[in-house]
C-alpha positions in Angstrom: 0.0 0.0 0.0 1.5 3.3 -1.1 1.9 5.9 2.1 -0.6 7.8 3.0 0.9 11.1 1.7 0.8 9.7 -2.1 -1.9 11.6 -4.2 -4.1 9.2 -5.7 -7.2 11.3 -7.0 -6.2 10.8 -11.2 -9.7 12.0 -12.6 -8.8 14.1 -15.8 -11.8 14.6 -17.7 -13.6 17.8 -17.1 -17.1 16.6 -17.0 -17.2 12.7 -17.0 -20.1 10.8 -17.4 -21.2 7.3 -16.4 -23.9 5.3 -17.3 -25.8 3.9 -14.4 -28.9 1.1 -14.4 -31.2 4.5 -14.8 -29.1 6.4 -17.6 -26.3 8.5 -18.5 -24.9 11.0 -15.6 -22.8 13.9 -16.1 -20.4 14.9 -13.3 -17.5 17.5 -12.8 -13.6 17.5 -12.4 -12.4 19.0 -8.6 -9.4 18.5 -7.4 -8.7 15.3 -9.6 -11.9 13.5 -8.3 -15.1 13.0 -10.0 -17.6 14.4 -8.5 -21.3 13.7 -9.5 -23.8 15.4 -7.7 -27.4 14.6 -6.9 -28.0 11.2 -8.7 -31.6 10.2 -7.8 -31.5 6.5 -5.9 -35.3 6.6 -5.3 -38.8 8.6 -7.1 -41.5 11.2 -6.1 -42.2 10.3 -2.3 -44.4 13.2 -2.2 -48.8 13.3 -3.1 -50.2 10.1 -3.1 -46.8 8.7 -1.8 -46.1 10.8 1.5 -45.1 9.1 4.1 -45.3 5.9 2.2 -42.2 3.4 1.5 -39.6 4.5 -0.9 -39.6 3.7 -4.8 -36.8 3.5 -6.7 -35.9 5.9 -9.4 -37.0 5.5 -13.0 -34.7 5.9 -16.5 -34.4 8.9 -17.7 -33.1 10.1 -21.8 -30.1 11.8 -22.4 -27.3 12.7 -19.7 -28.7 14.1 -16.6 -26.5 16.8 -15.5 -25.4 16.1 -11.8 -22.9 18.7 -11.2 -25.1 20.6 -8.7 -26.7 19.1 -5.5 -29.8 17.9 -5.5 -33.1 18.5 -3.0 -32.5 18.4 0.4 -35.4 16.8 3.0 -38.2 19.3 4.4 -36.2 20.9 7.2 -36.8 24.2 9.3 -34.3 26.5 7.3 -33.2 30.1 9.0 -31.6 32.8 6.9 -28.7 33.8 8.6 -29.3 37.6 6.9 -31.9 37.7 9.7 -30.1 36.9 12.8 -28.6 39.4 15.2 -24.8 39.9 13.8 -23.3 38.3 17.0 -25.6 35.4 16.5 -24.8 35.6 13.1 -21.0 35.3 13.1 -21.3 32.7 15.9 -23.1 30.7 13.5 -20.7 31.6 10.4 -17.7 30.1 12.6 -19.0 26.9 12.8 -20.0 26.6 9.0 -15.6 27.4 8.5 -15.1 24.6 11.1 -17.0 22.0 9.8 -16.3 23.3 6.4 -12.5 23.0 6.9 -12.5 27.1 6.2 -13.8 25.8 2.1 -16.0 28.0 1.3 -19.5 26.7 1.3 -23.1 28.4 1.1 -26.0 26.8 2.5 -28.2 29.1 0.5 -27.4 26.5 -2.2 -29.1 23.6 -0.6 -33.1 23.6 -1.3 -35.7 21.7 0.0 -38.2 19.2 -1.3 -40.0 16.5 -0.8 -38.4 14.5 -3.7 -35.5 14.5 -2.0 -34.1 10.5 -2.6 -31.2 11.6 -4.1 -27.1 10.7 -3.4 -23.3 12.1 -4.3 -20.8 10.8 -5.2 -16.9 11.6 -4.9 -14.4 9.4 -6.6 -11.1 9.3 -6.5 -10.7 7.1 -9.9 -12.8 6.1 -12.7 -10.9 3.6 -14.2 -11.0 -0.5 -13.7 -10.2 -0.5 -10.0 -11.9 -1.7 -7.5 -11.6 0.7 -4.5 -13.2 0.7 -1.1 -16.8 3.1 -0.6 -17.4 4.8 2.4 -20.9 6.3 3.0 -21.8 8.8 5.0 -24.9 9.5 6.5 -25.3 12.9 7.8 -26.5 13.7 11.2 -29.2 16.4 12.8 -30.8 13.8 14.2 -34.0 12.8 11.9 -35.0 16.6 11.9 -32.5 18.1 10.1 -29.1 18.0 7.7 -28.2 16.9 4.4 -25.0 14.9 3.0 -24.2 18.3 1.0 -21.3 19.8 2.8 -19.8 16.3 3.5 -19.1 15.9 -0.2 -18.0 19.5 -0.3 -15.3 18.8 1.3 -13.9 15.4 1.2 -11.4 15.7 -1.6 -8.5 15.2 0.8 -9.8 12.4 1.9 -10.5 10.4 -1.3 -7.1 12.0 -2.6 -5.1 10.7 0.3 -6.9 7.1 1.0 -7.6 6.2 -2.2 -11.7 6.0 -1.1 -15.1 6.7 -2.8 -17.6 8.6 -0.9 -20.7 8.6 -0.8 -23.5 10.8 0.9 -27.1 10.5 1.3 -29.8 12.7 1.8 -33.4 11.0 2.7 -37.0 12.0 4.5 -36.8 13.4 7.5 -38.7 14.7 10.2 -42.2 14.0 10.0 -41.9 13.1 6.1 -39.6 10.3 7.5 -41.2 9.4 10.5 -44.6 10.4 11.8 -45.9 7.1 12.8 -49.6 6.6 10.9 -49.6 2.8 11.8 -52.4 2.9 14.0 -54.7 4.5 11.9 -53.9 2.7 8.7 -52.3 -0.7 8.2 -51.4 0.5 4.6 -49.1 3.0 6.8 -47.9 0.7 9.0 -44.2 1.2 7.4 -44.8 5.5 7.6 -42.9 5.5 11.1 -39.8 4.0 9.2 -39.8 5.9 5.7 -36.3 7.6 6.5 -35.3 4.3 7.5 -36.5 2.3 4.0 -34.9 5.2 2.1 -31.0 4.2 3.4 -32.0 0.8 2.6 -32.9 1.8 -1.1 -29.5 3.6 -1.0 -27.8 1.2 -0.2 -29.7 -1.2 -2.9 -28.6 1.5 -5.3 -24.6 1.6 -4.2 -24.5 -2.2 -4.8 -26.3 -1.5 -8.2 -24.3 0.9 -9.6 -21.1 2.0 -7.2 -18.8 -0.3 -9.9 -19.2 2.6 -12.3 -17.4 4.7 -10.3 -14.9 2.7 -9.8 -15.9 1.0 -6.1 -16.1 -2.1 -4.7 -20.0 -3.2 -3.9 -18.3 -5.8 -1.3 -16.7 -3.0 0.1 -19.1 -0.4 1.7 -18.4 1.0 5.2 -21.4 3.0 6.9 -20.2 6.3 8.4 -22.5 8.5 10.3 -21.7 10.8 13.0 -24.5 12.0 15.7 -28.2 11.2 14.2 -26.3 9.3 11.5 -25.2 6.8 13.9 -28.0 6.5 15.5 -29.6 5.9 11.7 -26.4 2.9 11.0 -27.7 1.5 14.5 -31.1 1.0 13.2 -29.6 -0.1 9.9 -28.1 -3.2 11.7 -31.7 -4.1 13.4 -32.7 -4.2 9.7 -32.6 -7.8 7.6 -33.8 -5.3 4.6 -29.9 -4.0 5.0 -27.9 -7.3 5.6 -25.8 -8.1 3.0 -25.4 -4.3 1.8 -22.5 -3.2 3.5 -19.4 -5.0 4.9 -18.6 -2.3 7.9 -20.0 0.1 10.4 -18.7 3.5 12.1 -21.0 4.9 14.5 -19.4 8.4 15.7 -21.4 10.1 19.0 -25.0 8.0 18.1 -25.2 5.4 19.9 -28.8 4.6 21.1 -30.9 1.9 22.6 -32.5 0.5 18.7 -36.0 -0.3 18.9 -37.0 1.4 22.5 -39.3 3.9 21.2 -42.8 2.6 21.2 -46.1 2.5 19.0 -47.5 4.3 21.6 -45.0 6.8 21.7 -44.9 7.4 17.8 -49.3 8.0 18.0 -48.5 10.4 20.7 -46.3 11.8 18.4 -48.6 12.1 15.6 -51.7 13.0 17.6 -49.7 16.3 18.4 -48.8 17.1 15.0 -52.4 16.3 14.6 -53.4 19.0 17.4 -51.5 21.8 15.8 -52.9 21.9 12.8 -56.1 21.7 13.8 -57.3 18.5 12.1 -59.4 15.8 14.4 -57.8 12.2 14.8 -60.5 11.1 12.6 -59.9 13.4 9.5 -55.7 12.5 10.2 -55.9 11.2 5.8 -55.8 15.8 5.4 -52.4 15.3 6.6 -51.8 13.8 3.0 -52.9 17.4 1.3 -51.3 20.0 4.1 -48.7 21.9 2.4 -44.8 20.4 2.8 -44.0 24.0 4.3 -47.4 23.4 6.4 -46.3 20.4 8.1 -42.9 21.7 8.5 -44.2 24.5 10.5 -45.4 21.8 13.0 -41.8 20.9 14.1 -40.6 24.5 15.1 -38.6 24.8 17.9 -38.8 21.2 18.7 -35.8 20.6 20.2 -33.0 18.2 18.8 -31.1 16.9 21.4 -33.2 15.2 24.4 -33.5 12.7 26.9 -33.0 9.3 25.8 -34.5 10.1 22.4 -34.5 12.4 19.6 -37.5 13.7 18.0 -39.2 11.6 14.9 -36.3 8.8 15.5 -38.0 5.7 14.0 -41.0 3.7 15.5 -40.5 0.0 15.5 -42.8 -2.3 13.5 -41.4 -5.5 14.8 -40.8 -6.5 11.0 -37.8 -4.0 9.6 -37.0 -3.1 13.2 -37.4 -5.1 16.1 -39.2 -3.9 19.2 -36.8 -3.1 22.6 -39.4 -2.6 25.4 -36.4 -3.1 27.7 -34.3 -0.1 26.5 -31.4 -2.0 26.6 -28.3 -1.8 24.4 -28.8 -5.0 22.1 -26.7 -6.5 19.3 -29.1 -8.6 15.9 -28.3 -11.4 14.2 -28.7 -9.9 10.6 -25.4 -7.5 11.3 -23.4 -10.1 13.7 -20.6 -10.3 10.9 -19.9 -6.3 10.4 -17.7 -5.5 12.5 -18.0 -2.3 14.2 -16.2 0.9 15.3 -17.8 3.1 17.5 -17.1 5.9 19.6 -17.8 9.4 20.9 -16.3 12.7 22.6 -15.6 13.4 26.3 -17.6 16.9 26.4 -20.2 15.6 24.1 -22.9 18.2 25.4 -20.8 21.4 25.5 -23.8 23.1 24.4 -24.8 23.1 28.2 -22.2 25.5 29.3 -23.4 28.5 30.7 -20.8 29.3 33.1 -17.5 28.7 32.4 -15.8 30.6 35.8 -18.2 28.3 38.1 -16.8 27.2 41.0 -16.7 23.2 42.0 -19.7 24.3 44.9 -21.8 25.7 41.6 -20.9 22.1 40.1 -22.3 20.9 42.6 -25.6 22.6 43.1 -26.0 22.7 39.1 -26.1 18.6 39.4 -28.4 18.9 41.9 -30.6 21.1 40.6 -30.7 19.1 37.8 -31.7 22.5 34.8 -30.5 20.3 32.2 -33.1 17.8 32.4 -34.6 18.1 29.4 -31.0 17.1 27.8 -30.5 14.6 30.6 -31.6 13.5 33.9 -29.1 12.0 36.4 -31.8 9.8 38.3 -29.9 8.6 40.8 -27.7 11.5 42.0 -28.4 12.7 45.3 -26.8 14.8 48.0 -25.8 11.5 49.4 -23.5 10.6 46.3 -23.2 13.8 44.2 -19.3 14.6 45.8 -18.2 11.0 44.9 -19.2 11.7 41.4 -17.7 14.6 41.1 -14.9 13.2 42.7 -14.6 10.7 40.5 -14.6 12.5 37.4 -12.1 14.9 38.8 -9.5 11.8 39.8 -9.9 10.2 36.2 -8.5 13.4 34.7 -5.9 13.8 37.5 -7.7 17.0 38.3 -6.8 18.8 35.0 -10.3 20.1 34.0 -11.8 23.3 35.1 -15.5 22.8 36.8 -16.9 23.8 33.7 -15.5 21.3 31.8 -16.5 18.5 34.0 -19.8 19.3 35.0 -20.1 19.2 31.1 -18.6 15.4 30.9 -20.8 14.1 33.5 -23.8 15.0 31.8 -22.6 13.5 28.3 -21.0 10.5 29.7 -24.7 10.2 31.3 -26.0 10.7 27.8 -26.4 8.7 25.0 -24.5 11.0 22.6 -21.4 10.0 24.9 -21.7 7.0 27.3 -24.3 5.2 25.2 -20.7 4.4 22.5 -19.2 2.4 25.6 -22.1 0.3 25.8 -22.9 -0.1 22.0 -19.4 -1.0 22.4 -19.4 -3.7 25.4 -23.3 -5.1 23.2 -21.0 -6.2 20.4 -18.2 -7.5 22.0 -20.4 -9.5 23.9 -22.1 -10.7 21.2 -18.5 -12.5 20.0 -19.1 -13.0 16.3 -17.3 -9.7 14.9 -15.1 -7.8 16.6 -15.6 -4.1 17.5 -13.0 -1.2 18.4 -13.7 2.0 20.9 -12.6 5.3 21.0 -13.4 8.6 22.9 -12.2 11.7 21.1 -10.7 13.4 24.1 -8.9 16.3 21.9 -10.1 19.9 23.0 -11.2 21.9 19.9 -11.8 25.9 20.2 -15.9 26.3 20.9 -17.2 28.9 18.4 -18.3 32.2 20.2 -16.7 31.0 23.7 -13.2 32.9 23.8 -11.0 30.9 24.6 -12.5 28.0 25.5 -11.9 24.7 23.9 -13.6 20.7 24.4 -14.3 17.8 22.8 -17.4 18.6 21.9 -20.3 17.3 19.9 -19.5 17.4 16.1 -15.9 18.7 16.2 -14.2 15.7 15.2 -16.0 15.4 12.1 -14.6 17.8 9.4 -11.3 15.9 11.1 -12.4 12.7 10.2 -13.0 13.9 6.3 -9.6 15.9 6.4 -11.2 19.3 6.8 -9.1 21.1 9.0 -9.9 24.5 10.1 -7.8 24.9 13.1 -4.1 24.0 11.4 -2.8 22.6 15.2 -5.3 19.9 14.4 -3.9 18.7 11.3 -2.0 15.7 12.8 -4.8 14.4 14.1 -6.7 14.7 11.4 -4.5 12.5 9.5 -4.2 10.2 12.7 -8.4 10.0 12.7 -8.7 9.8 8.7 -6.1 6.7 8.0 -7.5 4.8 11.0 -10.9 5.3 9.7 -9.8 4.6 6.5 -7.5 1.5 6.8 -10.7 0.3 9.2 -13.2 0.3 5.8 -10.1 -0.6 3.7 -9.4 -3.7 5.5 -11.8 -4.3 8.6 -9.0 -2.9 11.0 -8.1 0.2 11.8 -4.6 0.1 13.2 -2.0 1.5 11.0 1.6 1.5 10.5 1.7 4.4 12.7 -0.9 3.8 15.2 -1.7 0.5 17.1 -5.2 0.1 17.6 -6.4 -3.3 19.6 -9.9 -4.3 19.5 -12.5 -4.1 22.5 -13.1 -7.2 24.1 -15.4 -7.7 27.3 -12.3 -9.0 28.8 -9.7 -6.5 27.3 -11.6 -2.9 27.0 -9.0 -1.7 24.9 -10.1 1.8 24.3 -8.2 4.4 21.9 -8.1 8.0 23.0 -7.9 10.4 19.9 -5.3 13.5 21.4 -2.7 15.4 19.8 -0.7 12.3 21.1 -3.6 9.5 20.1 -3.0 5.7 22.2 -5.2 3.6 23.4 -5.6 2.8 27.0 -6.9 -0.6 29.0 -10.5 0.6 30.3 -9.6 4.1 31.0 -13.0 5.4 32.3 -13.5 2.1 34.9 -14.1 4.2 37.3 -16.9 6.7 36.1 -18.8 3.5 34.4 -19.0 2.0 38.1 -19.8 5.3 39.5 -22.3 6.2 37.1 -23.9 2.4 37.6 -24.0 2.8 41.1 -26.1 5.9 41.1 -28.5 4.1 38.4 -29.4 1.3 40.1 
């Protein structure tokens, strides 16, 4: 294998095109990769088919031009020209993070409900056979696209030799507002987003040869919502046998814990705000898209044990979890697995970054963060050892701030829901599975000075879209792992030794500006934390 410095994007055309099993696409030349832009993998999903399983795209004449993207999902969409300016360049900060400082304007994106369509970056079109990585974007199931991923991934494809691919799908309501009750023929409505990966991913193995990929060969990628999307993607037997590999990145969730009963509630609400009686629910087939969308404002996306419109078991596609427990399925057994998250996952809770350790301590108490995350058990009987513990597994290098932020993460799912995704597989000892905790403090847009590990700020380091140049070497530490991981099924690297996690041997790799792995390094705040939940 050539080093990881060689330049393997080798794309010269200007605009290639490909023929794929629906016609002729026309792409674009950047950076030496092809580049093909909103390729439609499914059809209309709107009218007559809202909220109704996915179909998959017909022929068209000619050669479609796909060197612009595509339709995003329905989403809320703010214009940033009508924010207060500090909001405003708050907001325009993290766009240059996660853009790698490319530029990038969102005003580009648009929304629809057609919006079944995929990119594609390619290193190579030519008669190799090279490894696909897809990326499914997070926002939980309310929001995002898989736009500014391919933006910005030339680097990646360039340096690794890999095709990736991103996906946009329904969302939301369009993708998962639960209508099984009312209507068997809807029985599928609370897993639309769901069924359109799945067609994706039918659509990869169809036609991903084209560009020059291997349809043996596809690792899942998805980083917040989109892991917790890849974790429902292994509860499905409609997936099995359409990708090889998994990387779940801060989304790791108990699969099949949300009820029928939760996703009517759901619905019925939706129902309520629009003014239309449970009876008459068939009018939510001719409400206006932007209608409906109205519905979800200010819903918030991160919350307790759940996000909002996250997918309502059937029992069929997805398998029902009435004991909210982390759980391993047979149809994914053989793909192995690398999951992780970040230490300060929810950073967004910081609103005091000069508290004292006493203010720690009454903020866990008082518990304002609840609606992110309830600590159940914590009382004033226990509330000092837990800070104390946290405090000793740093060796006391972390203001208050900063741990009062990782307790209530590591009591999240976002961040101590990857150790026991983790400890599900390996106890399931069929494929193995590796852990990591991104422990590497990146500068918090809008906070000074401050700097975490917090939610999201890994990614653009994962696709080698570095904003901050100090984090460079990591980048490049976090790209080749990942890479050599959906090259080969390993991700250890000349360079970096990477053991996997056994329930014996919780080998966990700590991504820093000097990355290692460490033998169960957060023993301690997993007992801890257990204690106080029992």
């Amino acid at each position: 294998m050539k080093p990881v410095e060689q330049s393997w994007s080798q794309v010269t055309e200007v605009n290639p095109v490909i023929e794929i099993n629906t016609g002729k696409i026309m792409g674009f030349n950047r950076n030496g990769n092809g580049v093909f832009l909103g390729i439609p993998y499914g059809d209309r999903c709107d009218g007559e088919y809202r909220f109704k399983a996915p179909r998959p795209a017909t022929r068209w004449d000619g050669i479609r031009d796909c060197t612009q993207f595509g339709p995003i999902a329905m989403q809320e969409q703010n214009s940033l020209d009508t924010l207060p300016d500090a909001v405003r360049q708050v907001l325009l900060e993290y766009g240059k993070h996660f853009s790698g400082g490319t530029p990038y304007d969102k005003r580009e994106e648009y929304c629809d409900e057609n919006c079944l369509v995929l990119n594609v970056v390619t290193p190579g079109i030519d008669e190799r056979k090279r490894p696909v990585m897809v990326y499914i974007h997070g926002g939980g199931y309310m929001s995002g696209s898989g736009a500014v991923t391919a933006a910005i991934c030339d680097r990646l494809a360039d340096e690794e030799d890999i095709i990736i691919v991103t996906v946009n799908h329904r969302l939301n309501l369009f993708g998962g507002l639960y209508l099984g009750e009312f209507d068997e023929e809807y029985a599928e409505s609370g897993i639309a987003g769901q069924l359109d990966l799945v067609m994706a991913l039918q659509w990869i193995r169809s036609n991903i040869e084209k560009f020059s990929g291997d349809p043996s060969n596809v690792t899942l990628i998805g980083e917040s919502g989109g892991g917790i999307k890849i974790g429902h993607l292994m509860s499905m037997p409609a997936a099995k046998g359409l990708y090889s590999k998994a990387i779940i990145v801060s989304g790791s969730i108990q699969i099949g814990a949300k009820t029928k009963e939760q996703g009517t509630a759901e619905t019925l609400k939706v129902l309520k705000q629009l003014g239309i009686a449970k009876k008459n629910w068939r009018k939510l087939l001719e409400v206006p898209a932007e209608t409906l969308i109205g519905t979800i404002r200010g819903m918030r996306l991160v919350q307790e044990e759940s996000t909002p419109f996250y997918p309502t078991p059937d029992g069929v596609h997805i398998p029902f979890n009435p004991d909210r427990v982390y759980q391993t399925f047979d149809c994914s057994a053989e793909v192995p697995l690398l999951v992780g998250a970040s230490e300060e996952e929810l950073a967004m809770e910081v609103r005091d970054p000069m508290m004292t350790w006493e203010e720690v301590r009454i903020e866990l108490l008082k518990q304002s963060f609840a609606e992110v995350q309830r600590i159940k058990g914590l009382s004033e009987d226990n509330v000092d050892a837990v800070i104390r513990t946290f405090r000793d597994a740093c060796e006391d290098r972390k203001q208050p701030w900063k741990i009062l932020v990782q307790i209530i993460s590591m009591c999240h799912f976002l961040g101590g829901g990857a150790y026991k995704n983790a400890m599900a597989k390996a106890e399931q000892k069929v494929a193995p599975v590796w852990h990591y905790m991104t422990t590497y403090d990146s500068p918090m847009p809008g906070m000074g000075a401050l700097a975490c590990a917090w939610h999201t700020a890994d990614l653009p380091l994962i696709f080698r879209a570095v904003y901050h140049k100090e984090a460079e070497r990591l980048s490049k530490s976090m790209a080749h792992a990942l890479a050599s991981f959906a090259r080969t099924g390993s991700p250890a690297t000349e360079k970096l030794d990477w053991p996997a996690f056994t329930v014996e041997d919780k080998k966990t790799m700590l991504f820093d500006e000097e990355s290692g792995w460490k033998e169960d390094p957060y023993q301690a705040i997993h007992k801890v934390l257990d204690e106080i939940n029992t």
